[in-house]
C-alpha positions as CSV (number, residue, x, y, z in Angstrom):
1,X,1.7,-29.7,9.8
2,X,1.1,-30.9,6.2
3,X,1.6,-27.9,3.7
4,X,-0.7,-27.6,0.5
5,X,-0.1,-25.5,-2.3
6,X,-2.8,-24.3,-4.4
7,X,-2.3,-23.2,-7.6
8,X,-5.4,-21.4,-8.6
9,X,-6.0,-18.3,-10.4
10,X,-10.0,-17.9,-9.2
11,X,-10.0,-15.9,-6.0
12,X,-13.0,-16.9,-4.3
13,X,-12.1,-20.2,-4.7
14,X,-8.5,-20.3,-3.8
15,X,-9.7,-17.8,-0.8
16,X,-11.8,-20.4,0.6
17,X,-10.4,-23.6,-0.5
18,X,-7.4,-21.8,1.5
19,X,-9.4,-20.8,4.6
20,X,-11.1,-24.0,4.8
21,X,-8.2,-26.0,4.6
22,X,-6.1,-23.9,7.5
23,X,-9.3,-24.3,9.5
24,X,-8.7,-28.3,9.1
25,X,-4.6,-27.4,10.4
26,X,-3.2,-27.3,7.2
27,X,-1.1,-24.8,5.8
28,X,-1.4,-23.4,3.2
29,X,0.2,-21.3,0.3
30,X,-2.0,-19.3,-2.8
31,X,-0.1,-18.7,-6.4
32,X,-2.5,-17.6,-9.0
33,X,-0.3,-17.7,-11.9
34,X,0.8,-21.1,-13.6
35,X,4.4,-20.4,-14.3
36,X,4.7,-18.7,-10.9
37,X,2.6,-21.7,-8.9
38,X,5.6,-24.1,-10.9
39,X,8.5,-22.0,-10.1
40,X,7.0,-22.7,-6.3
41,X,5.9,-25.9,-6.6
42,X,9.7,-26.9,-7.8
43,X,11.6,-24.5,-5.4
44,X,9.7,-25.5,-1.7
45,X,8.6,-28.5,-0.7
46,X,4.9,-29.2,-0.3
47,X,3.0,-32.5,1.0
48,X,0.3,-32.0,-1.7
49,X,-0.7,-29.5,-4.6
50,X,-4.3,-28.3,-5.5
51,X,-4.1,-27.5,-9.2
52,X,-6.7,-25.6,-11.7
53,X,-6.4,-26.8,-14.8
54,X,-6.5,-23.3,-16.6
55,X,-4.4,-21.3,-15.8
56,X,-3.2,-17.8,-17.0
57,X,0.7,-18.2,-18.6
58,X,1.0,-22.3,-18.5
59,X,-2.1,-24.6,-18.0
60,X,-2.8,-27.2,-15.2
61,X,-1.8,-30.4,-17.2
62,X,1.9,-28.6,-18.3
63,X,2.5,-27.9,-15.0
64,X,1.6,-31.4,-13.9
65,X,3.8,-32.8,-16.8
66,X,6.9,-30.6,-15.7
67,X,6.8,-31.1,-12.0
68,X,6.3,-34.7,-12.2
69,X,9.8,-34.8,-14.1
70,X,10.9,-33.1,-10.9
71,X,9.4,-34.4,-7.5
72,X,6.7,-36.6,-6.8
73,X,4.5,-34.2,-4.8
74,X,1.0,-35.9,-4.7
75,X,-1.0,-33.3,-7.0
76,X,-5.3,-32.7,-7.2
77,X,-6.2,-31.2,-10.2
78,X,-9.5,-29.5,-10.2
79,X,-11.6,-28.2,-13.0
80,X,-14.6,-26.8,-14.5
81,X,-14.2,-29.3,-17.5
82,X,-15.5,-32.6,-16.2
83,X,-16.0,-35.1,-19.6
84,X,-14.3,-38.1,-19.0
85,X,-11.5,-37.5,-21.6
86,X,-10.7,-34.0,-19.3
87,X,-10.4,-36.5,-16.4
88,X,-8.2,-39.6,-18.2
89,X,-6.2,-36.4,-19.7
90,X,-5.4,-34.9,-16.1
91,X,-4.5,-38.6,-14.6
92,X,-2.5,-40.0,-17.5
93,X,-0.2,-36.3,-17.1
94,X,0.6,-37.4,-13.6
95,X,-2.4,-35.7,-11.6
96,X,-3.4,-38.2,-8.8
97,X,-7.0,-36.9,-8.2
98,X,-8.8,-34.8,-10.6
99,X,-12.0,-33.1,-9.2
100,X,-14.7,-31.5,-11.2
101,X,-16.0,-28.0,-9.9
102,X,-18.0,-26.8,-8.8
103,X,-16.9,-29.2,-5.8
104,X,-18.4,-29.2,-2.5
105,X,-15.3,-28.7,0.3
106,X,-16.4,-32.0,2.2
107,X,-15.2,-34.1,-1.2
108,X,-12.1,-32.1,-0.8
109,X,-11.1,-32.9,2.4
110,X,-11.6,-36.2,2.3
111,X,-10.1,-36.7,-1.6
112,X,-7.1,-35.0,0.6
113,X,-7.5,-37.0,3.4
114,X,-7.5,-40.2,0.7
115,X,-4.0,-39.3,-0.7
116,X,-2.7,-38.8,2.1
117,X,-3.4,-41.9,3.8
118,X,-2.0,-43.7,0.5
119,X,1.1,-41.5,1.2
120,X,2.0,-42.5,4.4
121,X,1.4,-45.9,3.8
122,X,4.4,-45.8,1.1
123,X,6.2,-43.6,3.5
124,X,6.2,-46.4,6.1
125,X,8.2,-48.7,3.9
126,X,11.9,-49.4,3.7
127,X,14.4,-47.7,1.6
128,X,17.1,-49.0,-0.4
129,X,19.2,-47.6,-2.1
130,X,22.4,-50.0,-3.2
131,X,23.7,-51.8,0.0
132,X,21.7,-48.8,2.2
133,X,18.1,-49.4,3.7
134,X,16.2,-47.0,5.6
135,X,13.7,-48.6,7.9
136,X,11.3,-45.3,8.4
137,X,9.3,-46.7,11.3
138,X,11.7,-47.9,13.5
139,X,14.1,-44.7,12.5
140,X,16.9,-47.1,11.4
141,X,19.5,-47.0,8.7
142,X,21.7,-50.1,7.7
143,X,24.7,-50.8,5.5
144,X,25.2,-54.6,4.6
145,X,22.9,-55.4,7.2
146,X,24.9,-53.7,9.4
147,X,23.1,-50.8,11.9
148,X,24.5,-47.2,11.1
149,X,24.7,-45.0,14.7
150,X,23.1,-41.6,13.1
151,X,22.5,-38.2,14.5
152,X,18.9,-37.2,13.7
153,X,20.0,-34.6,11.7
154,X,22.7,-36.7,10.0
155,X,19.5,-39.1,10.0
156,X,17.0,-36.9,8.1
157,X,19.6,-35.8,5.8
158,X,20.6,-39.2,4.4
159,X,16.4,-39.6,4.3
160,X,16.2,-37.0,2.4
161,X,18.7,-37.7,0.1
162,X,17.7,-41.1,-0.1
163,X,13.7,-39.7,-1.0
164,X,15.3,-37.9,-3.8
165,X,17.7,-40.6,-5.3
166,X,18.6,-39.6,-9.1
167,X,17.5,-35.7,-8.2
168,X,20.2,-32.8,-7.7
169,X,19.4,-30.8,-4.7
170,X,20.6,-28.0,-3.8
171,X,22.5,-27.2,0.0
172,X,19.7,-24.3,0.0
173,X,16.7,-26.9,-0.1
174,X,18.3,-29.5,2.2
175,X,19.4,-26.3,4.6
176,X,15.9,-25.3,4.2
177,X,14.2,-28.6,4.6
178,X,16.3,-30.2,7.1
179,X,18.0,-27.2,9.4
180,X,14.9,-24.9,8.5
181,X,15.2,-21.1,8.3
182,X,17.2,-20.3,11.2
183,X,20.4,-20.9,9.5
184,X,21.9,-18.3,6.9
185,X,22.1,-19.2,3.4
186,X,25.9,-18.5,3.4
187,X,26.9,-21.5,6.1
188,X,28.5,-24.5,5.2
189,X,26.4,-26.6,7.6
190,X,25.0,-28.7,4.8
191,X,28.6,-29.6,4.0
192,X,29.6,-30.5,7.0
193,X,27.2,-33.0,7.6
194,X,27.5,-34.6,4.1
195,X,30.9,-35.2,5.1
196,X,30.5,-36.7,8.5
197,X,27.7,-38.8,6.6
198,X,30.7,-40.1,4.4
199,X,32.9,-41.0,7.2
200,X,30.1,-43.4,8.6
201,X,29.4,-44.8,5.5
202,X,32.7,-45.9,5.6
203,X,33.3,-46.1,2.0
204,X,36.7,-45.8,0.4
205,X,35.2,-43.4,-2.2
206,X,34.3,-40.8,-0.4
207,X,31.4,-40.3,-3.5
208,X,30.1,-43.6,-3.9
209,X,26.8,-43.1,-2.6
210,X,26.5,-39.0,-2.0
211,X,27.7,-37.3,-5.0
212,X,28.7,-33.8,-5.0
213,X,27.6,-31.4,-8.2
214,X,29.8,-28.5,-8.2
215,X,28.3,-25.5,-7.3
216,X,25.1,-27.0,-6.8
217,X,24.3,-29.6,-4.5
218,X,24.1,-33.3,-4.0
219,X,22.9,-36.3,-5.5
220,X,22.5,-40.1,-4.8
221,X,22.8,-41.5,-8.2
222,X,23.1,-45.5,-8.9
């Protein structure tokens, strides 16, 4: 199920923007404030982000301009300011789609439906990162060529990883995103699988592609 957040600090739009978009199987999470709705955006993971452009405590186009500098979470900015300097502004911050309201929910959906397709067309390519390549589709992961022999959680963690090359992440959002929430924050779960990653890597330093950041997380840094 894809998850949207929408960021929007008008409640009978974000009510039914919400309602109608859970009615289309989407789910779907409401922050009205822009510092809060960043905080979010950052902390949990979300397949797209619906975006006012005012906001109360930090406008659309800052939030667009941090997050960006963070993740690469497809983003729709919508706005009652529709002159075409509003619109280059939104898309030259980062914003993939910028809507003008009032909208009617049919260009929504399929705007939505739009970047989505264009998403899962770059999710279906390989990929690389140094002498590691990912082949999505056929759920494959090779090292000089050679086929690694993955667990699929093993799997979806080195994915993951790979996704967020150059990013520290934390063991809470890979415990969150790849073990879900039926794990307590306190296990070491996360740890034990970067370390049998490692092993099959079967590098002779042991941080060479999975770096650990003390106290923190991982990273896969060139």
């Amino acid at each position: 199920m894809k998850k949207i957040l929408i960021i929007e600090d008008e409640k009978n739009i974000s009510s039914f923007v919400k309602m109608e978009l859970e009615f289309e199987g989407y789910s779907t999470v409401v922050e009205e404030d822009g510092k809060k709705g960043l905080d979010t955006a950052i902390e949990k993971d979300f397949d797209l982000i619906l975006l006012d452009l005012m906001l109360p405590s930090l406008n659309g186009l800052e939030i667009c301009r941090r997050l960006k500098r963070e993740k690469n979470t497809p983003i729709i900015m919508l706005s009652a300011r529709d002159s075409v300097m509003d619109k280059v502004s939104g898309l030259q911050t980062g914003a993939d789609d910028y809507i003008a309201k009032p909208f009617a929910i049919e260009e929504l959906l399929a705007r939505i439906q739009v970047v989505f397709r264009r998403e899962s067309i770059n999710d279906s390519q390989v990929i690389i990162f140094k002498d590691i390549a990912i082949d999505q589709e056929a759920r494959i992961v090779r090292r000089n060529n050679e086929e690694l022999n993955l667990t699929n959680k093993e799997y979806e963690l080195l994915l993951y990883l790979m996704k967020n090359k150059g990013k520290v992440v934390s063991r809470y959002t890979l415990l969150e995103n790849i073990w879900g929430y039926d794990y307590e924050p306190e296990t070491n779960i996360v740890d034990v699988y970067i370390r049998y990653l490692r092993n099959k890597l079967n590098n002779e330093n042991k941080e060479e592609y999975i770096q650990t950041v003390r106290s923190v997380g991982y990273v896969m840094r060139q």
